[in-house]
C-alpha positions, 0 to 999 in steps of 0.5 A: 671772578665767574659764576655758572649755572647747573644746581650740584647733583641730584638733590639740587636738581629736585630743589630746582624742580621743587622751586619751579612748581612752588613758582606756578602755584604760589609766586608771591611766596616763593624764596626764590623770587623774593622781592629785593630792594637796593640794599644787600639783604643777608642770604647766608652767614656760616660762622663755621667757615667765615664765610658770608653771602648777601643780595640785592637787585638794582635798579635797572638789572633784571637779575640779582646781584651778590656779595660774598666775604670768606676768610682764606686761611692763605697768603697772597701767593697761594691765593694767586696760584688757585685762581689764575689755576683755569684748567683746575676750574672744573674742581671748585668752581660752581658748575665750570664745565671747561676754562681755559686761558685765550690771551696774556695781554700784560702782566695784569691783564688777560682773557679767559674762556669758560663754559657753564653747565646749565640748568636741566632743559637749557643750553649750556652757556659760555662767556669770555672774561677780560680779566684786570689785576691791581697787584697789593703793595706795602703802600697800598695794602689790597689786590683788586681782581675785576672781570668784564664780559668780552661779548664779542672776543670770539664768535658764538659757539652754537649751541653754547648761550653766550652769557650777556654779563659776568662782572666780579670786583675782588678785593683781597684785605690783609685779615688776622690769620690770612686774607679776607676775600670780598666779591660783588657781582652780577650775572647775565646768563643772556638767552632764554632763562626763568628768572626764578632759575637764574635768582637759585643759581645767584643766591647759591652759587657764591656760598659754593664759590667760597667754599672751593676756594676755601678748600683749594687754598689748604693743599699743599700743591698750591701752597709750595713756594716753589709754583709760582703764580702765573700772575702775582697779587702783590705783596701786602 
């Protein structure tokens, strides 16, 4: 699953500025550029609406990376018809400016195409994301989403950045009441970008993704049997 880049609004635009001149006078004590280890640290646990959020920085990444868990109050079918909806992208996701499908390759696999708004003052970015899918069945009770960047499956769109890495493993596990969705993963937003910009969108952006999806899986449009999927995540 993708991740974009402009902060949400106005108040999130002033917590950006805000962070930025926080940077310049004090880094060693700016939230936003707090040394990580290897291990997940916990960045937010809301109890309210099941969802829970963690990072890291590995060796050898410049940025962070991230963990997200959230309980979907959904069966496997509506889940499957709120993330394979691209066009409605722009309605939850964080920041998709534009999302568009470019190629079904198999019942499993296809290719999509994204445009992320940026943060004040920098280009928008795009990427190109080869899409896998490890459907659940009875035998083996979990869905397996992964997304890799396909850097060079079209050419580069100036003045669009071409983002570098927007790799997501997801894991969907039968839960009481529905399905737990569990996300790891990192974001190369490629170009010329602070890192203290990119670390603010890495640790805010997958609360706001769980929260989307948590919100789009309760209407009716996507839970009504009749819309099938355009691709199925199995059946547990």
């Amino acid at each position: 699953m993708p991740i974009s880049w402009r902060s949400a609004g106005s108040a999130a635009l002033l917590a950006l500025s805000l962070a930025n001149t926080a940077l310049a006078a004090n880094p060693d004590e700016d939230d936003l550029t707090v040394k990580l280890g290897t291990e997940w640290r916990l960045v937010k646990d809301d109890h309210s609406r099941d969802i829970r959020t963690w990072a890291k920085l590995e060796d050898g990444k410049r940025y962070r990376s991230f963990k997200i868990e959230v309980q979907l109050d959904a069966d496997l079918d509506t889940i499957a018809r709120v993330l394979f909806d691209f066009d409605n992208y722009p309605k939850w996701f964080w920041e998709v400016r534009e999302a568009k499908l470019l190629k079904t390759a198999s019942p499993t696999e296809h290719f999509t195409y994204i445009v992320h708004n940026a943060p004040l003052g920098l280009p928008d970015r795009d990427v190109i994301l080869h899409t896998t899918i490890e459907p659940a069945t009875p035998a083996r009770p979990v869905a397996l989403v992964r997304t890799h960047s396909a850097v060079n499956y079209l050419p580069s769109k100036p003045p669009l950045v071409r983002m570098l890495a927007e790799e997501t493993l997801v894991r969907f596990v039968p839960a009481a009441g529905g399905v737990m969705m569990a996300v790891e993963g990192y974001v190369d937003p490629g170009g010329a970008a602070p890192v203290w910009a990119t670390n603010f969108v890495q640790r805010s952006a997958p609360y706001s993704i769980a929260a989307g999806i948590r919100r789009m899986v309760k209407q009716d449009a996507y839970r009504d049997p009749a819309n099938l999927p355009r691709y199925s995540l199995g059946r547990f």
